[in-house]
C-alpha positions in Angstrom: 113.2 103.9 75.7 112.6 100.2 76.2 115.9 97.6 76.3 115.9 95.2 73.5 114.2 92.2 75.4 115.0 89.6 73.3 118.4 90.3 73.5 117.9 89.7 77.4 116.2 86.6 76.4 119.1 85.1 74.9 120.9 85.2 78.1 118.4 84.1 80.3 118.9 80.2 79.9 122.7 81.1 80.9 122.0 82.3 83.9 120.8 80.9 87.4 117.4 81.9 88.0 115.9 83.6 85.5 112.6 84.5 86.6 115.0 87.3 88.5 115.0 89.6 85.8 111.8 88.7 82.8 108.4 91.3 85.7 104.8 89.3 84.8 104.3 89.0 88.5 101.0 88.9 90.1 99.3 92.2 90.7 102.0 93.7 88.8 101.4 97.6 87.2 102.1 98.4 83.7 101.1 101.7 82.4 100.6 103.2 79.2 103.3 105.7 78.2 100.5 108.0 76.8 98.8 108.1 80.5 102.2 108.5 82.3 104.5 112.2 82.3 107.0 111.4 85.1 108.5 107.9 85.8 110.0 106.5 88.9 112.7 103.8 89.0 112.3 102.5 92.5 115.7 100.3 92.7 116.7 97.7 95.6 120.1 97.7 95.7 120.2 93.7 95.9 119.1 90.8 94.3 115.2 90.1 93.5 115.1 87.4 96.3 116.1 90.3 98.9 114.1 92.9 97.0 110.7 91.4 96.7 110.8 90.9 100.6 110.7 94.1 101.6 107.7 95.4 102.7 108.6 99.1 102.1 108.8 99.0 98.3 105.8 97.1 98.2 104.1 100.1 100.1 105.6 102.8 97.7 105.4 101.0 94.3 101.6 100.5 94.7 100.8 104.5 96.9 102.6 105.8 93.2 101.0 104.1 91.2 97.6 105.4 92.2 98.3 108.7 90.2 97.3 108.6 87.1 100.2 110.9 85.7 103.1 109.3 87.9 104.5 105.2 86.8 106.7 103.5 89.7 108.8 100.7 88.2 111.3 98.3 89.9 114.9 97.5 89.5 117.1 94.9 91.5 120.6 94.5 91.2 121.3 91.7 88.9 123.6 88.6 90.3 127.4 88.4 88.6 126.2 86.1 86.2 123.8 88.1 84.7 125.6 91.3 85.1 128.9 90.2 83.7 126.3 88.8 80.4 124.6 92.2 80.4 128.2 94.6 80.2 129.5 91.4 77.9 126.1 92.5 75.5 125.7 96.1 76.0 122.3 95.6 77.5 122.1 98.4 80.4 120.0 97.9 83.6 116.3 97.9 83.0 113.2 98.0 85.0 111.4 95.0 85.5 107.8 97.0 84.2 108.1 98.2 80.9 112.3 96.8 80.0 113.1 100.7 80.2 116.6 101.8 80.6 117.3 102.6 84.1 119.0 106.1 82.5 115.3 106.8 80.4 113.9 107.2 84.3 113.2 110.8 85.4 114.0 110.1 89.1 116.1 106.9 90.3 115.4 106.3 93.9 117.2 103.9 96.2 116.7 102.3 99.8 119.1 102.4 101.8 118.6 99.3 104.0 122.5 98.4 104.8 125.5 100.0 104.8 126.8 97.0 102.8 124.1 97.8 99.6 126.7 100.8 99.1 129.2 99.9 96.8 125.8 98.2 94.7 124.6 101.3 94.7 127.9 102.5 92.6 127.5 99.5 90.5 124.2 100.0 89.4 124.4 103.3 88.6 127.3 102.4 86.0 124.9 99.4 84.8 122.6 101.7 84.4 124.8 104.1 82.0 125.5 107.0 84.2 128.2 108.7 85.9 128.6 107.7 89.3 129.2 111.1 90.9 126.5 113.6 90.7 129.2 116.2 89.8 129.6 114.4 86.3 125.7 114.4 85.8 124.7 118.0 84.8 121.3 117.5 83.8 118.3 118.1 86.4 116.9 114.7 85.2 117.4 111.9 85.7 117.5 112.7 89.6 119.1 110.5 91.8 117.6 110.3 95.2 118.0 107.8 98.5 116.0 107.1 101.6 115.2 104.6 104.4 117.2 104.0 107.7 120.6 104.2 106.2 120.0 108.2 104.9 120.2 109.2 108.4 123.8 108.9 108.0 124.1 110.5 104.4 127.6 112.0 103.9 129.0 108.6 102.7 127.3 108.8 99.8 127.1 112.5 100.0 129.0 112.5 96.5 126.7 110.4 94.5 123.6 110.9 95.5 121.5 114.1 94.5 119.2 114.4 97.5 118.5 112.2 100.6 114.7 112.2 102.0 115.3 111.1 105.6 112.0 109.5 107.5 108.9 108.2 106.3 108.2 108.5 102.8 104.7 107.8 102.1 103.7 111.6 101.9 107.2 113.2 101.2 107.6 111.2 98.0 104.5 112.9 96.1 105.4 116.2 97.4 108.9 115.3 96.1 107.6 113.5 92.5 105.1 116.5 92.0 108.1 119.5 92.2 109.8 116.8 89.9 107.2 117.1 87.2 107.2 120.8 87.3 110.6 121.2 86.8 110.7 118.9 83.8 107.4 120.6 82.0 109.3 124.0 82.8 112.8 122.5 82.0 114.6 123.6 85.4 118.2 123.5 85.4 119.9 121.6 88.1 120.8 123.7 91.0 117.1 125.2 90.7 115.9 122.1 91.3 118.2 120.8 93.6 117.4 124.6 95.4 113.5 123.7 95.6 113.9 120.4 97.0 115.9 121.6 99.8 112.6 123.1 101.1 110.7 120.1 101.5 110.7 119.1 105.0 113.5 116.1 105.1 115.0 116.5 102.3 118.8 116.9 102.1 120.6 118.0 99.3 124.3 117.5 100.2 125.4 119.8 97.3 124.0 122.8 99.0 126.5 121.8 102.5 130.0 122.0 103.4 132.1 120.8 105.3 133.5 122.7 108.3 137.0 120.5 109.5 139.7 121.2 112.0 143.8 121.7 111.4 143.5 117.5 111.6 140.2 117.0 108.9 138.4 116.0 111.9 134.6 117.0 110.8 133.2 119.2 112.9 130.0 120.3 111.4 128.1 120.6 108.1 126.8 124.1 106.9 124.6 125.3 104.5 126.4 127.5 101.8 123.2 130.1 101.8 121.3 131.5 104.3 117.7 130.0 102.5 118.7 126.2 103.0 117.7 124.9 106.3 120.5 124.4 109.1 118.9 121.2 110.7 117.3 118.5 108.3 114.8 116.9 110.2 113.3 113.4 109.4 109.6 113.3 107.9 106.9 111.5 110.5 103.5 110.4 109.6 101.0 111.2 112.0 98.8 108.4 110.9 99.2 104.9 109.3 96.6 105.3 107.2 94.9 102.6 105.2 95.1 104.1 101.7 99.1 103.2 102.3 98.8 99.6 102.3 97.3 98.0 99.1 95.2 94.6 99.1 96.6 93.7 96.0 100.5 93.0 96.7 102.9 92.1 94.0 103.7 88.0 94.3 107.1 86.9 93.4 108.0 84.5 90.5 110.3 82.4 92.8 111.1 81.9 96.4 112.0 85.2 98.2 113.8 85.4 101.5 110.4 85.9 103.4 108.1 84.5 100.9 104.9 85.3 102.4 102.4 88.4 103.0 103.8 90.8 105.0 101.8 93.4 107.0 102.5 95.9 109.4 100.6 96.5 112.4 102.8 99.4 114.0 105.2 101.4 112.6 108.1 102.9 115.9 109.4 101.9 119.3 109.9 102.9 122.6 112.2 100.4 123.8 115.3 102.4 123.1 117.7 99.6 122.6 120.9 101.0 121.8 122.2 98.7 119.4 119.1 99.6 117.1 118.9 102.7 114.9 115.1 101.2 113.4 113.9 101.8 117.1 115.5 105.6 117.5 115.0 107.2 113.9 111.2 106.1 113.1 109.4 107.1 116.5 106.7 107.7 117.7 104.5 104.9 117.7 102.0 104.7 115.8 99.1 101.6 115.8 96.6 100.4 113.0 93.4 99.4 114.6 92.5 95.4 114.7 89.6 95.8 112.0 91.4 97.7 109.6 94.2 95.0 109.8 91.4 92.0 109.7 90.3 93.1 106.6 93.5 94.1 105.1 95.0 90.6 105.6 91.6 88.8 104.3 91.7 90.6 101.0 95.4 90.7 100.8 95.3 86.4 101.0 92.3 86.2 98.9 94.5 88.6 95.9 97.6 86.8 96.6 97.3 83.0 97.5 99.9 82.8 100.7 99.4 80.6 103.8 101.9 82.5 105.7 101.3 85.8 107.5 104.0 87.9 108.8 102.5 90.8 111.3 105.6 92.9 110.7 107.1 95.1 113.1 110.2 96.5 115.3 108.9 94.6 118.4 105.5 92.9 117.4 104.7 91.5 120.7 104.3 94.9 121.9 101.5 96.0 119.8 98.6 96.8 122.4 95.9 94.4 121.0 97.9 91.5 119.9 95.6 89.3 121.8 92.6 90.5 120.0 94.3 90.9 117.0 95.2 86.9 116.8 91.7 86.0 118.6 89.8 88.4 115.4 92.2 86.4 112.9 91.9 82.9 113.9 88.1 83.1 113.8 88.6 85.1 110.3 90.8 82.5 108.5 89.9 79.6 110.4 88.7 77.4 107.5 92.1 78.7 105.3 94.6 77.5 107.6 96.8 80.0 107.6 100.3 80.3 109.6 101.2 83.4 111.2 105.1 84.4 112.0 106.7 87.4 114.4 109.7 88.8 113.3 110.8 90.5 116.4 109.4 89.2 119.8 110.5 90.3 123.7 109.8 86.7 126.0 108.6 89.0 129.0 105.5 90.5 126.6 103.8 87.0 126.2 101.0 86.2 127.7 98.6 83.4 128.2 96.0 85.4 125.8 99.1 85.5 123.1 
């Protein structure tokens, strides 16, 4: 079920920036309910600006949305301005797609980018007109699930969030969506699904854990409370960056983003070890993409998108192993466009006179 939108029109001139909160954007996907069984809400726990910057969504929201039978929508938190006009209204959180209620979603997923995004995560959840703890939500659906860098460290949210896919996602999600889709054409209960999901490789489901604490609640470990839920939870890896994860046709934003330009990322991991960095620990190995694959990415990615900034996006960019050739194949490329490129993580001692 769709919001009233022009009760959200109403509002918009009494808010700052409204383009936040009306979708249209370039490249956007909007599918046919009658083509479409099992919805995603993909939600950024932050405001559009934040949201729309992040190169992760951009890689789930379009890999979903190449099933036919699966519809990935987006959700950002809205600023106080427009959520304190949204509880004053009744008008519940809504996806940016089709205007459907966030609680109309058959799974709600969230990153987990910050610590700080926690409390937002609360928030929207009550926007969104459901209980905050998954205790008080009996039904299997809508499912409540979290990932990126911040589920490594689940138990904080342990009691509001169904399940936690720790690692990559671009192959666990499907596996994930698909059990998803059973369960609601079968009508699973709850803990049955909740029981199946536990077997997909990185995927926690704190519900089926407990606590083990000493005489002074110190934790000291966290158990499963039957035998056929895995002990250790181990993070998903992808082998392979491959190019069907990365589309060509990336959404644009309707107003200046934090890094308003095309993103792309050349390697995914880090061997560095730094220990102030989680990023560099939790998503090893590295992995490359080769120089032509990324050539042509960015050429059709500008041509489908209009930017004149290029951001080769990773933990430590500099030490990709064909930088040199990389640049030298994308100057020649995009001579004629002039085009900018940035680095968003850089070690001085890996430049070289090539770079």
């Amino acid at each position: 079920m769709s919001v009233n939108f022009s009760e959200v029109e109403r509002i918009l001139p009494l808010v700052a920036k409204p383009g936040r909160y009306v979708g249209g954007e370039q490249n956007i996907i909007v599918k046919e309910d009658s083509r479409v069984d099992t919805r995603v809400a993909l939600v950024f726990p932050d405001v559009y600006e934040l949201g729309m910057s992040y190169l992760g969504f951009q890689i789930l929201y379009h890999l979903l949305n190449r099933e036919e039978w699966l519809a990935a929508e987006r959700v950002y938190a809205p600023w106080s301005d427009m959520e304190a006009l949204m509880q004053k209204r009744g008008i519940p959180l809504y996806s940016l797609e089709t205007k459907r209620a966030l609680s109309e979603f058959d799974v709600i997923g969230f990153t987990l980018q910050y610590e700080l995004h926690y409390t937002n995560i609360l928030n929207l959840l009550d926007l969104g007109g459901l209980p905050i703890r998954t205790e008080d939500r009996p039904e299997a659906l809508p499912l409540v699930l979290a990932g990126g860098p911040c589920a490594f460290n689940p138990e904080p949210l342990a009691p509001f969030v169904d399940a936690f896919l720790l690692g990559d996602a671009e192959e666990a999600a499907f596996e994930i969506l698909r059990l998803v889709r059973i369960a609601k054409h079968e009508h699973y209960d709850k803990a049955t699904l909740l029981k199946e999901l536990a077997t997909i490789p990185g995927v926690y489901v704190p519900s089926l854990y407990v606590e083990m604490r000493d005489a002074q609640g110190r934790l000291q470990s966290v158990e499963p409370i039957e035998d056929d839920v895995p002990r250790v939870v181990e993070g998903r890896v992808v082998e392979e960056l491959r190019p069907e994860f990365y589309t060509d046709r990336p959404l644009v934003p309707l107003l200046e983003t934090t890094h308003d330009r095309l993103s792309v990322e050349i390697m995914r991991g880090c061997t560095r070890g730094c220990r102030f960095c989680q990023a560099g620990i939790v998503y090893r190995p590295v992995r490359e993409r080769p120089v032509s694959e990324l050539v042509e990415h960015v050429k059709r990615a500008l041509d489908a998108t209009g930017y004149d900034e290029v951001s080769l996006v990773s933990l430590s960019t500099s030490d990709y192993s064909q930088l040199g050739q990389l640049l030298a194949s994308l100057s020649v490329t995009l001579r004629e466009r002039m085009v900018n490129f940035s680095f968003p993580s850089l070690r001085p001692e890996t430049f070289t006179p090539e770079i």
